[in-house]
Structure formats: C-alpha cells, structure tokens
PyMOL Python script that loads the backbone (N, CA, C, O; Angstrom):
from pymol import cmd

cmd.read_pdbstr("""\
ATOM      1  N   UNK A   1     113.015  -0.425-228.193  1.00  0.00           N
ATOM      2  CA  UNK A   1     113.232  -0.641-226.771  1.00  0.00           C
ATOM      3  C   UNK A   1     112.691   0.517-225.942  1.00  0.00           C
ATOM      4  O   UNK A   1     112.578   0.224-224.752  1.00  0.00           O
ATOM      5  N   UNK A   2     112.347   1.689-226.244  1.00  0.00           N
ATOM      6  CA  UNK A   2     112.341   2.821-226.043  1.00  0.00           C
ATOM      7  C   UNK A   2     110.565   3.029-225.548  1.00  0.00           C
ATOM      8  O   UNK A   2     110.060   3.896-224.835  1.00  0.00           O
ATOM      9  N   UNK A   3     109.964   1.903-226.228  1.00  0.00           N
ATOM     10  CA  UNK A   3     108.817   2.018-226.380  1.00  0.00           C
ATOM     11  C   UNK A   3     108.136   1.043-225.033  1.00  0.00           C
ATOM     12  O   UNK A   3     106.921   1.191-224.902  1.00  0.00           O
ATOM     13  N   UNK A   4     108.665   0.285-224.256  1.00  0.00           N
ATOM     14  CA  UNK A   4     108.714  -0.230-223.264  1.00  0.00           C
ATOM     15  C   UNK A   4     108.798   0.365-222.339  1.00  0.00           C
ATOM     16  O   UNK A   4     107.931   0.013-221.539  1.00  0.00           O
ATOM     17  N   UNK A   5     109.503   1.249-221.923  1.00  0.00           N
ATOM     18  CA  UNK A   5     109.905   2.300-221.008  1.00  0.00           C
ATOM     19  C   UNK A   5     108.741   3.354-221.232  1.00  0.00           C
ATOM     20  O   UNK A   5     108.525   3.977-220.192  1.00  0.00           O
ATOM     21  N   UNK A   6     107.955   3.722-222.258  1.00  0.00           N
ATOM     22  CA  UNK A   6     107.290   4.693-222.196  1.00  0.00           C
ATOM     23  C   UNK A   6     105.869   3.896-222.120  1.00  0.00           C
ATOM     24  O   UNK A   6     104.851   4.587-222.171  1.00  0.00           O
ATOM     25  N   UNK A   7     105.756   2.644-222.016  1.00  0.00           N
ATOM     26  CA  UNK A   7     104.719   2.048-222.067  1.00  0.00           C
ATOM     27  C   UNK A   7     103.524   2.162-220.422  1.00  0.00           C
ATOM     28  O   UNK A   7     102.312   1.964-220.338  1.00  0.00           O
ATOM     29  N   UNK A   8     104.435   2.513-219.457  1.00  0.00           N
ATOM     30  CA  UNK A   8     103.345   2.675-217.885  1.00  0.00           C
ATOM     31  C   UNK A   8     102.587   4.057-218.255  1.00  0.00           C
ATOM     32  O   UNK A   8     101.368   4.161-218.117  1.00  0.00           O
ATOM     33  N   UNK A   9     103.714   5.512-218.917  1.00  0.00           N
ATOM     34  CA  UNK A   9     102.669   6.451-219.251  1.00  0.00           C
ATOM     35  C   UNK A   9     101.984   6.325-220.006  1.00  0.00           C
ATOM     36  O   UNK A   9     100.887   6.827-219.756  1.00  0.00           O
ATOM     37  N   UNK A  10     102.112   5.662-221.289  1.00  0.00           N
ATOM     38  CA  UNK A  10     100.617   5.845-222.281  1.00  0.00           C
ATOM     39  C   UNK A  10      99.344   4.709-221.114  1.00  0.00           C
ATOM     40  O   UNK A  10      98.127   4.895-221.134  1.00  0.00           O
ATOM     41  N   UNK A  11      99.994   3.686-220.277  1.00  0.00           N
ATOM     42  CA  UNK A  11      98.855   3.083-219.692  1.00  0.00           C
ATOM     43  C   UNK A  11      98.068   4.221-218.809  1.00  0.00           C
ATOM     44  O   UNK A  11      96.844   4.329-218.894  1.00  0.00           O
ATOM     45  N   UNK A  12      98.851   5.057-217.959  1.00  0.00           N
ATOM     46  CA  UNK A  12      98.313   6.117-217.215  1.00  0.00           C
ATOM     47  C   UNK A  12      97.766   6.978-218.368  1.00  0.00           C
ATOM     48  O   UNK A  12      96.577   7.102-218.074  1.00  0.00           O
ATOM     49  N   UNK A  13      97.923   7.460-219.207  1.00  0.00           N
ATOM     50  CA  UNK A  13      97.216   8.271-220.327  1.00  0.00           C
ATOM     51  C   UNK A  13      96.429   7.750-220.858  1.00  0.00           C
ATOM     52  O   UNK A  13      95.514   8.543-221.082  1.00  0.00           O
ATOM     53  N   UNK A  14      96.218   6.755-221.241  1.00  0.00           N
ATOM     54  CA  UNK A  14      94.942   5.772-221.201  1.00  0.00           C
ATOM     55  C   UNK A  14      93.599   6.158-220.209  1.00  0.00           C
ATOM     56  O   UNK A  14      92.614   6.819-220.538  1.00  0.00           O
ATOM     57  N   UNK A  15      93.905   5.496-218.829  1.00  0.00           N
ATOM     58  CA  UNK A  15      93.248   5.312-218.150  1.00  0.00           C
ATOM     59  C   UNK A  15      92.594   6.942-217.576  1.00  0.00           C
ATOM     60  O   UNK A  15      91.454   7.233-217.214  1.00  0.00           O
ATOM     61  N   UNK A  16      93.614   7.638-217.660  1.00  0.00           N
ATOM     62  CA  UNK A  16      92.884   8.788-217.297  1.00  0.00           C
ATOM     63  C   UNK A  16      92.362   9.489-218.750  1.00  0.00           C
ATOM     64  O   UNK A  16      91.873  10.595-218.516  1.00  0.00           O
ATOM     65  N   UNK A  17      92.340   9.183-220.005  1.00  0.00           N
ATOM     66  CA  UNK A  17      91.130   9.883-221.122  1.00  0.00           C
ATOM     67  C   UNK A  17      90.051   8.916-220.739  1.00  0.00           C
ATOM     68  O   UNK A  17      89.108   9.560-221.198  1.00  0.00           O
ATOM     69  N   UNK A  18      89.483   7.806-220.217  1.00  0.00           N
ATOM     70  CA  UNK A  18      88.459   7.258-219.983  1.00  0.00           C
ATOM     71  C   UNK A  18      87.979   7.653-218.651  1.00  0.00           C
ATOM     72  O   UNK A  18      86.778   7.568-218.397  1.00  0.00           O
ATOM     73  N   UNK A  19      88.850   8.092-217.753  1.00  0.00           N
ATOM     74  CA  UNK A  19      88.418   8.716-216.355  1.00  0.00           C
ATOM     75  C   UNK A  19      88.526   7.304-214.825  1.00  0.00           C
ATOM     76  O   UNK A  19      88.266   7.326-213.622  1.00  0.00           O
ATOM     77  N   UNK A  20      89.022   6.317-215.751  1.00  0.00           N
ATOM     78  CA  UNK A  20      88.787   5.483-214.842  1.00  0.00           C
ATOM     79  C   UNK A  20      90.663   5.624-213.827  1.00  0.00           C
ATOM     80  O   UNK A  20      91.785   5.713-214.324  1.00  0.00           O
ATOM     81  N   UNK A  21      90.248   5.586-212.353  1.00  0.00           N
ATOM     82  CA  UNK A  21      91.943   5.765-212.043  1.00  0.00           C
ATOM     83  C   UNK A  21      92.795   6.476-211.999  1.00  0.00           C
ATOM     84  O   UNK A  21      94.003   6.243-212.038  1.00  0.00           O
ATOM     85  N   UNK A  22      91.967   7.921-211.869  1.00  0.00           N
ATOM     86  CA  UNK A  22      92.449   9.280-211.552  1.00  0.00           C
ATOM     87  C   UNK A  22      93.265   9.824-210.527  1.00  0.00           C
ATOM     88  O   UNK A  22      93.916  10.859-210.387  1.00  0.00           O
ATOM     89  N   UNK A  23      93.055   8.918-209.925  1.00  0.00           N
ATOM     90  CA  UNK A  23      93.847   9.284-208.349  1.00  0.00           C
ATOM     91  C   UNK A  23      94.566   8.231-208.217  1.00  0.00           C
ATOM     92  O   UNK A  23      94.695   7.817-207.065  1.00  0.00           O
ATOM     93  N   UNK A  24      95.035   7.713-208.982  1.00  0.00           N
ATOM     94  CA  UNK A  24      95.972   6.285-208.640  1.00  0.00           C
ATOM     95  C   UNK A  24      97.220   6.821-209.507  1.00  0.00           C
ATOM     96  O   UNK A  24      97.159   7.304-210.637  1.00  0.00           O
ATOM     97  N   UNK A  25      98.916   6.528-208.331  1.00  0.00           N
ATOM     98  CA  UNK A  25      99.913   6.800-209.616  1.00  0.00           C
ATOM     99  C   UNK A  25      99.711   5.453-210.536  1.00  0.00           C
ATOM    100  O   UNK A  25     100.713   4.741-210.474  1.00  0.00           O
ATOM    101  N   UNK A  26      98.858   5.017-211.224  1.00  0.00           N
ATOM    102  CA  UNK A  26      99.431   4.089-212.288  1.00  0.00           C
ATOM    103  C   UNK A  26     100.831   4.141-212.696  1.00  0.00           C
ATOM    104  O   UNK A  26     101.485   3.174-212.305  1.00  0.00           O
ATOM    105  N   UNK A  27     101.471   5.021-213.384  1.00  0.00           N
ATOM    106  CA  UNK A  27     102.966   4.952-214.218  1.00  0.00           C
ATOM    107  C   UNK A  27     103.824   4.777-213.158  1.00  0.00           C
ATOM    108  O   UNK A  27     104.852   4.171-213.461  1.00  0.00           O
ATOM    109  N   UNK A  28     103.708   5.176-211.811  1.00  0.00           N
ATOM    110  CA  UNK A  28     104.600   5.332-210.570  1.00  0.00           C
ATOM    111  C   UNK A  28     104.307   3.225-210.504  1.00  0.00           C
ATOM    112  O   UNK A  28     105.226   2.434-210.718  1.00  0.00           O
ATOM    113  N   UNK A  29     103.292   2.927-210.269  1.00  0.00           N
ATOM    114  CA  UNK A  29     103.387   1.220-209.931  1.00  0.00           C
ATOM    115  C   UNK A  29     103.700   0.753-211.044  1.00  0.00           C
ATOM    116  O   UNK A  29     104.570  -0.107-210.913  1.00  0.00           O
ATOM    117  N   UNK A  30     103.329   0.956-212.314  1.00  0.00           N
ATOM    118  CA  UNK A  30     103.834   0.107-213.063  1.00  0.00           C
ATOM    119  C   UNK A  30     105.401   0.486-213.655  1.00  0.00           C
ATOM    120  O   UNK A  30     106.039  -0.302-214.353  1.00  0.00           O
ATOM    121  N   UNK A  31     105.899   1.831-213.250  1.00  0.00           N
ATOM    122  CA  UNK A  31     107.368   1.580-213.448  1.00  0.00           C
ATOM    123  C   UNK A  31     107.836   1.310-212.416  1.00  0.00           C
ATOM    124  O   UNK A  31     109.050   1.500-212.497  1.00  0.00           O
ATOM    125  N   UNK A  32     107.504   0.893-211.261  1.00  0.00           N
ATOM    126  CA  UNK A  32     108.523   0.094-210.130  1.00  0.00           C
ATOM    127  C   UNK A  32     107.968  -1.279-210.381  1.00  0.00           C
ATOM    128  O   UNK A  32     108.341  -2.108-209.551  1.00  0.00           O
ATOM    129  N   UNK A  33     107.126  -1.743-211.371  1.00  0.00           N
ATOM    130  CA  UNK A  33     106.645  -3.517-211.913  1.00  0.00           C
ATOM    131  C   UNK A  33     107.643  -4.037-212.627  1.00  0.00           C
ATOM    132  O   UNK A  33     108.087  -5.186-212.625  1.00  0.00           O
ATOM    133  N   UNK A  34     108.153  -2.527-213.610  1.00  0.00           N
ATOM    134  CA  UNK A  34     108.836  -2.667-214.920  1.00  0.00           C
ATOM    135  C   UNK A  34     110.624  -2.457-214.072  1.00  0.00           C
ATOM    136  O   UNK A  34     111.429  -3.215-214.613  1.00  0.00           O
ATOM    137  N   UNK A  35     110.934  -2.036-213.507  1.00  0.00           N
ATOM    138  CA  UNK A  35     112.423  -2.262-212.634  1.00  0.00           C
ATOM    139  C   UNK A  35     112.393  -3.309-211.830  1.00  0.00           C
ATOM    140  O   UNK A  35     113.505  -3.823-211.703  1.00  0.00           O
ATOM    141  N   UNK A  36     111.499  -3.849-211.207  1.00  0.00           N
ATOM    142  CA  UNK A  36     111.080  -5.293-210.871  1.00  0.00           C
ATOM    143  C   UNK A  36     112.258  -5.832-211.491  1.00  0.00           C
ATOM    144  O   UNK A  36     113.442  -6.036-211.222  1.00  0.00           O
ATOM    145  N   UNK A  37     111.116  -6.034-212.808  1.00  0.00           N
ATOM    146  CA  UNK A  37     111.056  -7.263-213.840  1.00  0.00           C
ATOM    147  C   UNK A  37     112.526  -7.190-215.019  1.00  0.00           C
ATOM    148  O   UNK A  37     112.904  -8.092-215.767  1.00  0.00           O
ATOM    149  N   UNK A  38     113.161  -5.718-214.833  1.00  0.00           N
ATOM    150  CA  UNK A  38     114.414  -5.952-215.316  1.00  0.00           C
ATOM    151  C   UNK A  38     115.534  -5.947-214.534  1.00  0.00           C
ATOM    152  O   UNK A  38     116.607  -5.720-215.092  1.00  0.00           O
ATOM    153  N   UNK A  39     115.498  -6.240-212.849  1.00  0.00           N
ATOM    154  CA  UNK A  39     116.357  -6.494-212.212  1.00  0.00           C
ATOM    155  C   UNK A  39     116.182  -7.868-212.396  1.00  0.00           C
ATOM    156  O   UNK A  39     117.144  -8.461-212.883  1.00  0.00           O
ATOM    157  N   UNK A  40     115.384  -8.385-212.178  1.00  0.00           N
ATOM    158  CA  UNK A  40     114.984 -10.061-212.410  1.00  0.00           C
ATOM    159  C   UNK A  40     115.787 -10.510-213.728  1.00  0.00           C
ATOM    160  O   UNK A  40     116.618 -11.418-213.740  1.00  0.00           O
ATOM    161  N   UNK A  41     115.361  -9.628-214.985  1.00  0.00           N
ATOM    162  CA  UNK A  41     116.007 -10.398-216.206  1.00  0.00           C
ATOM    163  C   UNK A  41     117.352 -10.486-216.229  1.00  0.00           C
ATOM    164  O   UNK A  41     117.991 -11.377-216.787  1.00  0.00           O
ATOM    165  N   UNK A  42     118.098  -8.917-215.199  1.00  0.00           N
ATOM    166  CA  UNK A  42     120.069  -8.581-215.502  1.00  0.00           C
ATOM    167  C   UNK A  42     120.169  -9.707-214.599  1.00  0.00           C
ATOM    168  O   UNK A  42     121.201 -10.328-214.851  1.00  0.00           O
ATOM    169  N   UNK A  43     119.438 -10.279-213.540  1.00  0.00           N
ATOM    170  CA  UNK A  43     120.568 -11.352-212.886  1.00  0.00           C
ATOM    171  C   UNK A  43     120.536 -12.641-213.671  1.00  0.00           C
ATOM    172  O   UNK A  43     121.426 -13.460-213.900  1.00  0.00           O
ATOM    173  N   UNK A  44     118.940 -12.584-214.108  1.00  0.00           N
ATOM    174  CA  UNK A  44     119.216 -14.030-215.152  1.00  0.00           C
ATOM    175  C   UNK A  44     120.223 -14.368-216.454  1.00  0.00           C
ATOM    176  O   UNK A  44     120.720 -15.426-216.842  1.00  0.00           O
ATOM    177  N   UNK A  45     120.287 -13.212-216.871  1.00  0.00           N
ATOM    178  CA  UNK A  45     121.168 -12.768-217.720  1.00  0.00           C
ATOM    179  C   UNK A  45     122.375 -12.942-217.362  1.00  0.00           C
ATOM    180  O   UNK A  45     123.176 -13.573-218.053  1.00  0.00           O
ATOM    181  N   UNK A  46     122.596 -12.527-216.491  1.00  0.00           N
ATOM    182  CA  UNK A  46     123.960 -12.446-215.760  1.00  0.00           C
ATOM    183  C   UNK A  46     124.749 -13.561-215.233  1.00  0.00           C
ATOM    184  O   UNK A  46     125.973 -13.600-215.102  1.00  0.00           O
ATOM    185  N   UNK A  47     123.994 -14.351-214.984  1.00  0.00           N
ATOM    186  CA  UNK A  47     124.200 -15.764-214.301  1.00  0.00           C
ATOM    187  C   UNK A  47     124.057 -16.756-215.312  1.00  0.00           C
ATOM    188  O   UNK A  47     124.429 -17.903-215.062  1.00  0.00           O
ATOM    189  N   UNK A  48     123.481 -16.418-216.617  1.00  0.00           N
ATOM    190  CA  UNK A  48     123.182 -17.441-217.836  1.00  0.00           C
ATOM    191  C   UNK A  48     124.902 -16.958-218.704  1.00  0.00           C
ATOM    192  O   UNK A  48     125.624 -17.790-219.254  1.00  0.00           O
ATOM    193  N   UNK A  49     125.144 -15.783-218.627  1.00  0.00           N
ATOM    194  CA  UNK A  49     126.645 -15.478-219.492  1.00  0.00           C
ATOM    195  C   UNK A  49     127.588 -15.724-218.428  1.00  0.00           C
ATOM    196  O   UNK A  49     128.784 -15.768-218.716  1.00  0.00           O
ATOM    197  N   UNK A  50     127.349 -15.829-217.673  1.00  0.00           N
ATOM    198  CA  UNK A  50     128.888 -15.873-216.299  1.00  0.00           C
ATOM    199  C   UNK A  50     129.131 -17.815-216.679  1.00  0.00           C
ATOM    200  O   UNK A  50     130.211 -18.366-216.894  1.00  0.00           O
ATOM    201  N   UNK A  51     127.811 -18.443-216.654  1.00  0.00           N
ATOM    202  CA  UNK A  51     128.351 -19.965-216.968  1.00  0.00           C
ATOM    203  C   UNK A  51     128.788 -20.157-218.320  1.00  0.00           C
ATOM    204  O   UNK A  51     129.689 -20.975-218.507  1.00  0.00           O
ATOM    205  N   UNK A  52     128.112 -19.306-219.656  1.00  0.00           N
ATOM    206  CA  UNK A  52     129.417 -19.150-220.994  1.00  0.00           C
ATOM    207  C   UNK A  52     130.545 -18.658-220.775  1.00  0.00           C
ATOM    208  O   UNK A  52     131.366 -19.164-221.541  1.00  0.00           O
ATOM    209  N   UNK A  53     130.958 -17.963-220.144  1.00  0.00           N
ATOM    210  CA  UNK A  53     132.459 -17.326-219.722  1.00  0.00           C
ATOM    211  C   UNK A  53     132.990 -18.639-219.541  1.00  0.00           C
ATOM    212  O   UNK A  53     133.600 -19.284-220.394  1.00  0.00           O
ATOM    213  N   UNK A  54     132.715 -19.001-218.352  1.00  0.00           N
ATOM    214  CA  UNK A  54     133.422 -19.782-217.621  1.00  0.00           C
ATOM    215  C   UNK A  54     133.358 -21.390-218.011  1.00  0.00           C
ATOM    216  O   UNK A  54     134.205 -22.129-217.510  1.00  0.00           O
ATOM    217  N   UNK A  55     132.374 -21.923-218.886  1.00  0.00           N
ATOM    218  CA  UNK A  55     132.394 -22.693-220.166  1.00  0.00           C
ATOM    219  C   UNK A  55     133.925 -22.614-221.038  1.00  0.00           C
ATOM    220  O   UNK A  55     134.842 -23.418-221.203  1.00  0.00           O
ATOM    221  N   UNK A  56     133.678 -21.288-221.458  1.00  0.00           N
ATOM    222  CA  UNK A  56     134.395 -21.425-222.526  1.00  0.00           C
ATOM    223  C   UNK A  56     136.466 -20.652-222.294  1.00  0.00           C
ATOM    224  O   UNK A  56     137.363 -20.402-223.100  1.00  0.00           O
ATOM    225  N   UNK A  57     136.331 -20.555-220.726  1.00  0.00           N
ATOM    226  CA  UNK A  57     137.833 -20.363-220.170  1.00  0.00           C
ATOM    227  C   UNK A  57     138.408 -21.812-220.114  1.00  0.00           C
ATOM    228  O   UNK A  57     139.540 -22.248-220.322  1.00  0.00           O
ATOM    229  N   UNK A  58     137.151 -22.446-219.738  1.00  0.00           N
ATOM    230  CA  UNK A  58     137.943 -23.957-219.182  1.00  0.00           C
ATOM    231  C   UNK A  58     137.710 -24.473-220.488  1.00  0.00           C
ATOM    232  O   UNK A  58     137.348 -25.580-220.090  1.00  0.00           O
ATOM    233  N   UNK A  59     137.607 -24.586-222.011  1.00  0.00           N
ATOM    234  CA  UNK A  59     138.100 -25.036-222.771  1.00  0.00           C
ATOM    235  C   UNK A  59     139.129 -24.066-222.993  1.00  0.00           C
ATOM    236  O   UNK A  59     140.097 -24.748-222.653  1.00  0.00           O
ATOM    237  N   UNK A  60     139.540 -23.108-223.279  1.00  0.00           N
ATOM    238  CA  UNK A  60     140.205 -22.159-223.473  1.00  0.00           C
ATOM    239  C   UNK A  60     141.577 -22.765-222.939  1.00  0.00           C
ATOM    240  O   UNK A  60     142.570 -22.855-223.661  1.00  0.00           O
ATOM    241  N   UNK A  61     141.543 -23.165-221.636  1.00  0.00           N
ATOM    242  CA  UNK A  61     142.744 -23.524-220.923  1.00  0.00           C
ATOM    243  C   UNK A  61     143.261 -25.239-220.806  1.00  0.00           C
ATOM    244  O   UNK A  61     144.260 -25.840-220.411  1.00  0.00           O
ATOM    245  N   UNK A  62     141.806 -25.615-221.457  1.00  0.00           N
ATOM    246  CA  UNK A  62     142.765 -27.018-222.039  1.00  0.00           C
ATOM    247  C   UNK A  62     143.122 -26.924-223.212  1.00  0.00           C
ATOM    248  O   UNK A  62     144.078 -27.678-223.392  1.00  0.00           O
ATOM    249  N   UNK A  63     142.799 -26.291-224.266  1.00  0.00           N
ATOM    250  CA  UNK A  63     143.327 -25.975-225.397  1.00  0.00           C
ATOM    251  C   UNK A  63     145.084 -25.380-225.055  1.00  0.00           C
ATOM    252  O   UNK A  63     146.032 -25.876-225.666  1.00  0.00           O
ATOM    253  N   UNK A  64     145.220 -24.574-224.287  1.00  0.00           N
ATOM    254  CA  UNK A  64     146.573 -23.968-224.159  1.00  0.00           C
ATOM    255  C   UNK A  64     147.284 -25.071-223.254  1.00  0.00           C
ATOM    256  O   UNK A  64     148.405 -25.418-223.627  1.00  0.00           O
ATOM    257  N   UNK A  65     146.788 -25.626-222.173  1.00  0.00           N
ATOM    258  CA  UNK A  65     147.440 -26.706-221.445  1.00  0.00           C
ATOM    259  C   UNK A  65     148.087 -28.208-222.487  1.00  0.00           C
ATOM    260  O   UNK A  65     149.133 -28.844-222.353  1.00  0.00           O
ATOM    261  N   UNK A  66     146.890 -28.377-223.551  1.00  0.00           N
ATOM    262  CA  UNK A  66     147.583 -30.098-224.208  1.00  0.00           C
ATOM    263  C   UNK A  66     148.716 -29.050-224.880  1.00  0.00           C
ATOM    264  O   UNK A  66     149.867 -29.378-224.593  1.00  0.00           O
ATOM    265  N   UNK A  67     148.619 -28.036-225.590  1.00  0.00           N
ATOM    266  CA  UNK A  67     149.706 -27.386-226.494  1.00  0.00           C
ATOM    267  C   UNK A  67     150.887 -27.509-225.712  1.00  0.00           C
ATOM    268  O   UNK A  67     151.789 -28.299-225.988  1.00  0.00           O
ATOM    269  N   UNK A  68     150.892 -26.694-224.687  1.00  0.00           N
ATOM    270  CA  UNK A  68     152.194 -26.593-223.355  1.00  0.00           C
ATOM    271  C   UNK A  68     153.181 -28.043-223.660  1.00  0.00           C
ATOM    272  O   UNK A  68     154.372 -28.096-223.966  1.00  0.00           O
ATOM    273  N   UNK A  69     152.236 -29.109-223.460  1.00  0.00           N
ATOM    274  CA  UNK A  69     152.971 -30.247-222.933  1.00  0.00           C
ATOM    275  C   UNK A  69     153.507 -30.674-224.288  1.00  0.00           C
ATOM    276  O   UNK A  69     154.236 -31.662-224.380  1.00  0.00           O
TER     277      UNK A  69
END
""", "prot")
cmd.dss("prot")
cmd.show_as("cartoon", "prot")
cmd.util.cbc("prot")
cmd.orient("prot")
C-alpha cells in the first residue's frame, strides 16, 4: 500500500532523469489526483458499509423481535 503513496515521486523522478518537466510540481498534482481519488473511494466505501450495517441491524432486530413475542 505504501507503494502507491510513493508512486507521484518516483513519477516526478522519472520525468526529471529524462529532463522532460522540470519546472512542473508533478508529485504536488499528482498527489492532490491521488487525495482526489481516495476521498472519492472513503465515501464509496462508506456509503457501501453504512447499507451492510443497516442491512444487517434490521435483521438483527427481527431476529430479537419474533423471539420477544
């Protein structure tokens, strides 16, 4: 996972041993691409486990409700 996060500098270390893009922050745009794209995934994420929660309360609570009666 670790290797994702370090992936905009080796692109900027890249681009500048070939010389192309010297004056551009590359790692600066592509790590605000890469916080983008994992604010995007925590809400999908977030909103894909909030409907298993809440799936599995409302069996949860008919399971304890037929028992009750």
């Amino acid at each position: 996972m670790l290797g994702l996060t370090l992936a905009p500098l080796g692109v900027e270390v890249l681009l500048a041993t070939f010389g192309w893009a010297e004056h551009v922050p590359i790692n600066l745009l592509l790590s605000l691409a890469e916080c983008a794209a994992v604010v995007v995934f925590y809400r999908l994420a977030l909103t894909w486990e909030g409907d298993l929660l809440q799936a599995r309360e409302q069996r949860i609570l008919e399971t304890v409700a037929t028992k009750a009666e």
